[in-house]
N, C-alpha and C positions, 0 to 999 in steps of 0.2 A: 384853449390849450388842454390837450391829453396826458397827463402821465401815466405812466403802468409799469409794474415791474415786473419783467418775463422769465420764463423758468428757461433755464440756457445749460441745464443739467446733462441734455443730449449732444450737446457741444462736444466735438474732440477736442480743443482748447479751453474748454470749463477745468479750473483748478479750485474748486471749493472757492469759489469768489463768494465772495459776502452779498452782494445784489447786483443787477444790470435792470438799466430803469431805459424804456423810449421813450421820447417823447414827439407829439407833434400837436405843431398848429397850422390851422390852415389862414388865418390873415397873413403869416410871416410866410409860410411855406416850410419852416422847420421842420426837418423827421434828422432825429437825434439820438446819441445811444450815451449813457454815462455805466460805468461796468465799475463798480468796487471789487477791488482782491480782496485786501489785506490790508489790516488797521492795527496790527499790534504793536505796531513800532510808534504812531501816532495817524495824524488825519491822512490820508489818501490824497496825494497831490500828484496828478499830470495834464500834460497840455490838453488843447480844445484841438482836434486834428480835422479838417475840413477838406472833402475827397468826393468825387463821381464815384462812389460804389455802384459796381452792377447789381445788388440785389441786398433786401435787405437782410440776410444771411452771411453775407460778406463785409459787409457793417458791422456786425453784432460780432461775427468772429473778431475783426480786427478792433472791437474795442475789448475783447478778450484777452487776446493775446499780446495786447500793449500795455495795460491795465498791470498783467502779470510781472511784465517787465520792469513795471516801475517800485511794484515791491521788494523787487530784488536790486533794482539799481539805487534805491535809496538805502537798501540796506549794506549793501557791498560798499557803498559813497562814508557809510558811517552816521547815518542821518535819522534823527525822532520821528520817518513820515512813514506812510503805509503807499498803496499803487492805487491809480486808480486812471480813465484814461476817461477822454469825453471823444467820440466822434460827432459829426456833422454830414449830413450827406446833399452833396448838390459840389459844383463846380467854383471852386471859389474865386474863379476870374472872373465868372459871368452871373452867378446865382447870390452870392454874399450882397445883404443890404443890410443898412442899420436897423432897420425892423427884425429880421433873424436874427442879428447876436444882439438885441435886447432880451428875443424870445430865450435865448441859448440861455443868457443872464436870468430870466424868470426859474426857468429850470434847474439850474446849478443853484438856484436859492431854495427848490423844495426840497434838499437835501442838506441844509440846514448846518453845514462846515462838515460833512464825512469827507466830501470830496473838493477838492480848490482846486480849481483850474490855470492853467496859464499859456502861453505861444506853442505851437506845436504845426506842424506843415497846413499851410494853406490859411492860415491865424497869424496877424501880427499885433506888436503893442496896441497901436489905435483901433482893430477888432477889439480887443479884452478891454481898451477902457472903457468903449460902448456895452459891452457885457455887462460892468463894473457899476455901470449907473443902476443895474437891476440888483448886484449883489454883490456883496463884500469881499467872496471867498473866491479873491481872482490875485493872482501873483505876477509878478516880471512886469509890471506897468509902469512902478516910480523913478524919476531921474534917481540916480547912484553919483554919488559923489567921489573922484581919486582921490589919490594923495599927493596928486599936484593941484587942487581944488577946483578941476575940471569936472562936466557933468558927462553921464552918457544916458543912452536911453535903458530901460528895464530890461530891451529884451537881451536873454538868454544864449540866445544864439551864438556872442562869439566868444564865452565860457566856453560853450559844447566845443567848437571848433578849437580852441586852445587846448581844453581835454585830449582830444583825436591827436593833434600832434603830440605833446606830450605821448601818447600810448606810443603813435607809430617809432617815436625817436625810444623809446621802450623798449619794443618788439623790434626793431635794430639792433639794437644793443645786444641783445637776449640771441640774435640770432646770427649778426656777423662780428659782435664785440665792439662795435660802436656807434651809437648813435648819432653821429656827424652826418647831415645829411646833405653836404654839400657833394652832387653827382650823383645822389640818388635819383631814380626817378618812380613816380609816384603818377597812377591810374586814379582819378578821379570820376564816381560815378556818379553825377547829379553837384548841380552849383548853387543848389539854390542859396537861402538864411547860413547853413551853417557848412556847405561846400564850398563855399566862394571864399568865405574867409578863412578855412583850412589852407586851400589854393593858396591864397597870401602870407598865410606863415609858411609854408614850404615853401616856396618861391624865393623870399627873404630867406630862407635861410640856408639857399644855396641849392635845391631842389632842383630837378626836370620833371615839369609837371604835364602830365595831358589830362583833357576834358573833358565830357559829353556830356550834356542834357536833354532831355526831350524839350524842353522851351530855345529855341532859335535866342529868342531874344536874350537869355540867362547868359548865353557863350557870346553873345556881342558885349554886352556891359562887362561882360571880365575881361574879356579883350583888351577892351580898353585901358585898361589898370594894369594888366600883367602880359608878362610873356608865357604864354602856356602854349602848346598843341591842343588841336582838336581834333577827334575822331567821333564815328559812328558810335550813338549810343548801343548800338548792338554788337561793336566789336571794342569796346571799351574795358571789356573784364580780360582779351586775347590779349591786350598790349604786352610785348616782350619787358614788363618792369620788375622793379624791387620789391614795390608796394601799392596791390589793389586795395583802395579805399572806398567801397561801399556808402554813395552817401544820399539814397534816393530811398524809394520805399524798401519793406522789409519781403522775406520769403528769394528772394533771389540767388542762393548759393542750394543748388540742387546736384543731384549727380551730373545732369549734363554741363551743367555753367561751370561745376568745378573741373569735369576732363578739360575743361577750353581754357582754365585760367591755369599760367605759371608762372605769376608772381610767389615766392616763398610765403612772402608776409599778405597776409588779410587782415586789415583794422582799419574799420570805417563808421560813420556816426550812426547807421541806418540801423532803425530797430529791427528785429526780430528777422536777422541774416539769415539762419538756420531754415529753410524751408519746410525741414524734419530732423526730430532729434538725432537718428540717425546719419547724419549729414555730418555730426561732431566725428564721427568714429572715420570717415571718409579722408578728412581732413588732414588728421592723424596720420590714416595708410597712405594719402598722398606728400604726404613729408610738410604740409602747411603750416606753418604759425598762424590761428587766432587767435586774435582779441577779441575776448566777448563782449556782442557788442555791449550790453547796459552797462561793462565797466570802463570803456574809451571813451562813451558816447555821455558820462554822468555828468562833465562840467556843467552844462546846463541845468539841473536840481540842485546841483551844489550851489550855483549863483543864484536860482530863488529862495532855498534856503538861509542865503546868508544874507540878501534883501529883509528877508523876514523877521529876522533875528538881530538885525539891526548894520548895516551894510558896513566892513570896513575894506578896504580893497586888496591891500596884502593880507589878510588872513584868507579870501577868496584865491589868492592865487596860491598861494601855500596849501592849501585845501587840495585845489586840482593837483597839482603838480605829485600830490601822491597818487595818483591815481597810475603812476608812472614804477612805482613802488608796488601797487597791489597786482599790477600785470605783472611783473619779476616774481611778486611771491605767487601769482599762481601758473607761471610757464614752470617754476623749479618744481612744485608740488604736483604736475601734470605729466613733468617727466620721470620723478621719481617713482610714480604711480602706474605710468603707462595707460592716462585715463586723458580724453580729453579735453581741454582747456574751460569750454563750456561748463563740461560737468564738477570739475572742480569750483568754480563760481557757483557754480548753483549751489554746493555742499556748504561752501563759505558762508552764502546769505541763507540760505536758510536757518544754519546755527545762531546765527544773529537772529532772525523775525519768527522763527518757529519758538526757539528756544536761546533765550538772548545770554544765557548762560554756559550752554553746552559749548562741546568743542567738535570740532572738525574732524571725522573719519575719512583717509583718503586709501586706506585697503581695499 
């Protein structure tokens, strides 16, 4: 096993992050990126994310610019953690064996607790418990206990998705005075961990939901379960709805996707929606509501959080549910400002992890 830690200085996505380490092995096949932001709030905790990157340039960026996000989505959540983000690169339907996320697990051990990993796309619990045999600083693996004294599994995932609806019945509210979502309908972009079970709170609660995935198989298994529509994943952001929800990878809301999308409302769990910062100010001139995503998409660090801290299940939900609360105070603070929605979140977290004292300029 190789590690090294690369200067990523010439990165247009480098934010003063604290270190970006590869790693590889060649018995496993591992070539790995772990990317530290920001530790001022506490350890650097995000998922292990596992992707065919075309180069290892596109790796590196994307454990940059997720890494990023989790500083700020832990900080905006309320949370003691810093960002930190692990990539994986290889195909995780066809390249994942238990020999690589042990290797993964060697790796995330030469770093010694800066960084804790846990589920993130293409990584489920039973990946991180095999990690977990190599190192300790792994999160979202242990059953959780209700408070009907039912067990469920570690992962994450349907926190996140309970977050995202919370935001969207939010950014309802906020945009036509109620968050009743019965007849709403709702553009779902990706089904996977935490799309599918979104899909099912809307749906219950009274929703018209449509679908698309790039896996055939994702849109047959919901099927089964729910009543949803399905379309082209390439005409899935066109759908005549209420609410596009963004829930596959990040970088997709560009000037062209946004001319093609007229949903009012945009709130989905997918990281780093923004293809460029300027894409906030677009949004805006197009009359759109965003939810940014690290503050929709938080229930999942809020639910390893409180795994870690000792699990109780309504204060987990009590937790989230404001996150329903932090969209309202920052759509008032975005229109009072005439600034958009993004960048009031960013002002918000930063005052917290830059300066855990200061306050908020929105001039």
């Amino acid at each position: 096993m190789n590690i090294a830690e690369i200067d990523t200085s010439s990165f247009k996505d480098f934010d003063h992050h604290e270190k970006v380490l590869e790693c590889t092995d060649e018995q496993s096949g591992l070539q790995a990126y772990i990317a530290v932001h920001n530790r001022n709030l506490g350890p650097a905790l995000g998922g292990a994310r596992m992707w065919p990157y075309g180069s290892r340039s596109e790796a590196i960026t994307d454990s940059l610019r997720l890494s990023r996000g989790m500083t700020y989505k832990s900080a905006m959540a309320g949370l003691p953690l810093g960002g930190g983000k692990a990539v994986i690169v290889g195909d995780p339907r066809t390249t994942k064996t238990p020999a690589l996320m042990r290797a993964m697990g060697r790796f995330i051990q030469h770093l010694d607790g800066a960084y804790i990993t846990a589920e993130d796309s293409g990584t489920n619990v039973a990946d991180l418990q095999i990690v977990a045999t190599e190192t300790r600083h792994v999160a979202g693996i242990n059953q959780k206990k209700l408070n009907d004294g039912s067990q469920i599994s570690g992962d994450p995932s349907p926190s996140t998705a309970y977050g995202v609806f919370v935001g969207i019945k939010a950014s309802l509210a906020h945009r036509f005075g109620s968050g009743d979502l019965h007849g709403v309908s709702v553009a779902i972009q990706g089904v996977g961990n935490v799309g599918k079970r979104l899909a099912e709170f809307l749906v219950n609660a009274g929703a018209r939901v449509v679908v698309a995935d790039l896996y055939p198989r994702a849109i047959e298994e919901l099927q089964d379960k729910l009543q949803v529509t399905v379309c082209k994943l390439d005409d899935i952001h066109r759908q005549g709805v209420e609410v596009f929800a963004p829930c596959a990878l990040g970088g997709f809301l560009t000037v062209t996707t946004l001319s093609e999308i007229t949903a009012p409302i945009i709130a989905g769990a997918a990281n780093n929606q923004l293809a460029e910062v300027g894409i906030g100010r677009s949004l805006v001139d197009a009359g759109k509501l965003y939810a940014p995503d690290y503050v929709i998409n938080s229930g999942g660090i809020i639910d390893i959080y409180c795994e870690r801290a000792g699990y109780r299940h309504d204060e987990l939900v009590t937790h989230i549910d404001r996150i329903g609360q932090t969209l309202e105070e920052i759509y008032a603070l975005a229109e009072a400002s005439r600034q958009p929605t993004h960048v009031i979140a960013d002002r918000i977290a930063e005052s917290r992890f830059l300066s855990p004292v200061g306050r908020i300029n929105v001039a």
